[in-house]
N, C-alpha and C positions, 0 to 999 in steps of 0.2 A: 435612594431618594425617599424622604419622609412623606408616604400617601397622605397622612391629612393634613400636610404644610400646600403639596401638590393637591389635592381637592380644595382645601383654601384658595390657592389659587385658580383654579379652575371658574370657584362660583364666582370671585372680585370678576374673573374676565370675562366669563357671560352677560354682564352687565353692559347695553351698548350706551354711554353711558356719554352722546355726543354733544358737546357744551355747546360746537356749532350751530346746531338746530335745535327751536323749541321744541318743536313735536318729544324728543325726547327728554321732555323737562321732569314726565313721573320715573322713567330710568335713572335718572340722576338722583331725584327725591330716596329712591331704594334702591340707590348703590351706596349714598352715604347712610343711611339707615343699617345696613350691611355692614358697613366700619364701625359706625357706633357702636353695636353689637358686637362684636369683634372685638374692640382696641374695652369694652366691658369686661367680655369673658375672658379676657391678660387678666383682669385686677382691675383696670385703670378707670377715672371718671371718664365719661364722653359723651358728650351732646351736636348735636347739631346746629348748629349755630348759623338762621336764616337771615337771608341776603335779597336784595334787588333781585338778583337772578337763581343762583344754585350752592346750595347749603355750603357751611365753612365746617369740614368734621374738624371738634376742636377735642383732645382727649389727654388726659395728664393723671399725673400723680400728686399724692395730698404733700404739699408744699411743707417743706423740714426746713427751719433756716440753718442746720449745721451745714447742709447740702449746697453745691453749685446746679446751678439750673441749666438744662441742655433743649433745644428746641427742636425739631424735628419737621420740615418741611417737605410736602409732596402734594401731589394732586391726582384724581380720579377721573377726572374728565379725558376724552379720547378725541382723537381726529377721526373725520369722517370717514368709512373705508374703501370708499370709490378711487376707483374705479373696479369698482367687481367683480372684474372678468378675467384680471392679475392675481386674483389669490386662484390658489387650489383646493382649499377647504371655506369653511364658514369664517369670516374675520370675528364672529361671536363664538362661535365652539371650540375651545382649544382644540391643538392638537398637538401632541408630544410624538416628536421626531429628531432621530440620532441625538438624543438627550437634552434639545431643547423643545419650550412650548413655543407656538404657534398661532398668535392671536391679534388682535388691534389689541392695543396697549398693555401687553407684553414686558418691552421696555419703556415705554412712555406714558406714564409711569406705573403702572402697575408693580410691575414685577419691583419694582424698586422700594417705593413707599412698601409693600406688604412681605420684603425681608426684612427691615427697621423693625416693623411689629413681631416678625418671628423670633428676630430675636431677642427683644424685650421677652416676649412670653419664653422664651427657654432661662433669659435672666430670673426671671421671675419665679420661674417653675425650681431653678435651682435656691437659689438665693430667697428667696422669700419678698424680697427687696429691691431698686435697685441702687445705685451708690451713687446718682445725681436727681433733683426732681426734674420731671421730662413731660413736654410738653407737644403733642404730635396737634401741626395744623394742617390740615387735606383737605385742598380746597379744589373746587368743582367748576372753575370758572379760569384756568391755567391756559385753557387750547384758544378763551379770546378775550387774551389780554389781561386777566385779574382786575376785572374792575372794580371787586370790593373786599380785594386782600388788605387793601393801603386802611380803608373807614375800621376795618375790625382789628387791624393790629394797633392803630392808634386808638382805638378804644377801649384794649385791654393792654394797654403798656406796659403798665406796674406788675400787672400778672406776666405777662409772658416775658418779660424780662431775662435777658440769661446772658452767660459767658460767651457760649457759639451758639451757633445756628448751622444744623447741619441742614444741607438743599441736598436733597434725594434726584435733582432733575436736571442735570447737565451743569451746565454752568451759567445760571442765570444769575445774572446782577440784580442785585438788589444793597446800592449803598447804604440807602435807609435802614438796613438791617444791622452793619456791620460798624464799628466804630467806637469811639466816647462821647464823640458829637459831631453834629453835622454843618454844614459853614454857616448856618443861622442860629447857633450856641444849643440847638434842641438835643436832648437828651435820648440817643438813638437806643435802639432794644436789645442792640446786645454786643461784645467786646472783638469778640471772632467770628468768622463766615467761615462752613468750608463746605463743598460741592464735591459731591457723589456723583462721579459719571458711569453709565454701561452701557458699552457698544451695542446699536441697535443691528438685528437679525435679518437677513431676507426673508420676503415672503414665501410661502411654503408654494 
């Protein structure tokens, strides 16, 4: 196992990072501040891109038109970890056991969204490049209900534009995404949808 892919992981999970509750709306602020930073030191542009409630990390590469464009969706937001008294360790501390981690959002979505970047970054690391423009959106408001995924994709349409749309988080619908058009002739964002599922883990 790669220790600083595993300490990458470790610090994304530290984050308690609960879209549920305001009280942790500065967790949120500097868990996507944490990705920006991150999905930076790959190569890539990344901003934080502020919302009603909790930042949209939105992170890409400089637009080639020879290239098809791939999208990357996931989210950093977690569910609350109550009832407390069900875990064995800290739901913020990892813990690695019989070779898996240990955490609230673990697989939902953590662990998920931040293999997509690793592996970009080992793309990158080898290749210099990669062979599609790529467009990662991690948004922070996934655990209630996305209520300002729909305002920012329609507002950068033309940019994030692409072939597929991979979904890092089960199998969420999202027709508006996938398509040539939608029953009212509007010109959806992108051609293919495909969803990434990982079976979620007992608590430790």
């Amino acid at each position: 196992m790669n220790q600083k892919y595993l300490d990458d992981f470790y610090s994304f999970l530290r984050f308690p990072s609960i879209s549920t509750d305001e009280c942790y709306a500065e967790q949120l602020n500097r868990c996507a501040e944490w990705l920006v930073q991150k999905l930076r030191n790959i190569g890539l542009d990344a901003e934080a891109v502020r919302t009603g409630n909790h930042p949209i990390v939105w992170g890409r590469t400089a637009h080639d038109a020879k290239k098809r464009t791939v999208l990357i969706y996931g989210h950093y937001d977690v569910q609350p970890p109550d009832p407390l008294e069900m875990w064995n360790s800290s739901p913020f501390e990892p813990v690695l056991k019989n070779g898996y981690v240990f955490a609230r959002g673990a697989t939902d979505n953590k662990g998920q969204i931040l293999a997509h970047i690793l592996g970009v970054e080992e793309t990158m690391q080898s290749n210099h490049e990669l062979p599609v423009n790529l467009h990662f959106v991690i948004e922070g408001e996934e655990e209630i209900g996305s209520p300002s995924l729909l305002k920012f994709l329609e507002q950068n349409r033309e940019r994030l534009r692409s072939v597929v749309v991979v979904v890092s988080d089960s199998e969420m619908e999202s027709a508006w995404l996938s398509g040539q058009r939608d029953k009212n002739g509007d010109s959806k964002l992108c051609d293919r949808q495909a969803n990434i599922s990982f079976g979620a883990q007992p608590r430790p």
